[in-house]
Phi, psi and omega in degrees: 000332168299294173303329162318295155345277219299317172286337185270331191283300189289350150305297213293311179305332183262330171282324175291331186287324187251033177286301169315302174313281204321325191285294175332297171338318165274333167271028192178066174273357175259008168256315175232002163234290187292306190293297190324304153350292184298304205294303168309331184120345198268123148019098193066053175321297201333283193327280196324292199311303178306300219283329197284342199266295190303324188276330149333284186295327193288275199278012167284305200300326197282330180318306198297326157239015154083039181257074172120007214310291195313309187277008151293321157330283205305296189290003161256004123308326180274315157315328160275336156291294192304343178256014158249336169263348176238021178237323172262341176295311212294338208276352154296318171258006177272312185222047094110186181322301189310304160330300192291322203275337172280271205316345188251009199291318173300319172303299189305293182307307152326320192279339202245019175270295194304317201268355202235288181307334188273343146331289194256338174077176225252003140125154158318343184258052185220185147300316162295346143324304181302309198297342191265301218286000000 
């Protein structure tokens, strides 16, 4: 039952951050969806900036219930690689390693949160557990 717990808290921890990013895009876009977007390079903000805050809130949620986990994974892996390659790896040669690895300290963990879910999957306390029984 202790791991069960333990897969539910590292649910609760990975899915609410980026349910919380994902919300924020919208609610703060010139700071965190649109503009941001636009200031780093990537391509179509309008679009990119709507579609990466819903698939945020959409698979954090399915993570917070344990519905679909692994394959809730793959596209927040992929959200999370692309903002550690295009907001954080540049921050190297601008204010150097240290720098980057304290601003990136959140990301690294979202990512190794993601890869630990796509591993062990989504613990007996979850939906995806009912749905198997």
């Amino acid at each position: 039952m202790r791991t069960a717990k333990a897969l539910l808290l590292v649910r609760i921890l990975v899915g609410w951050v980026f349910v919380s990013e994902g919300i924020q895009k919208f609610v703060f876009p010139a700071q965190l969806g649109v503009g941001r977007f636009e200031k780093i390079g990537i391509p179509s903000p309008q679009f990119m900036a709507s579609f990466v805050g819903s698939v945020e809130i959409a698979c954090g949620s399915l993570l917070l219930i344990g519905l679909f986990t692994r394959v809730a994974v793959v596209p927040l892996l992929g959200v999370i690689l692309v903002a550690i390659a295009t907001t954080k790896l540049p921050m190297i040669a601008k204010t150097g390693m240290w720098s980057m690895l304290h601003e990136a300290r959140a990301d690294f963990s979202m990512l190794l949160g993601l890869v630990f879910l796509l591993i062990t999957g989504a613990g007996t306390l979850s939906l995806d557990a009912r749905m198997r029984r």
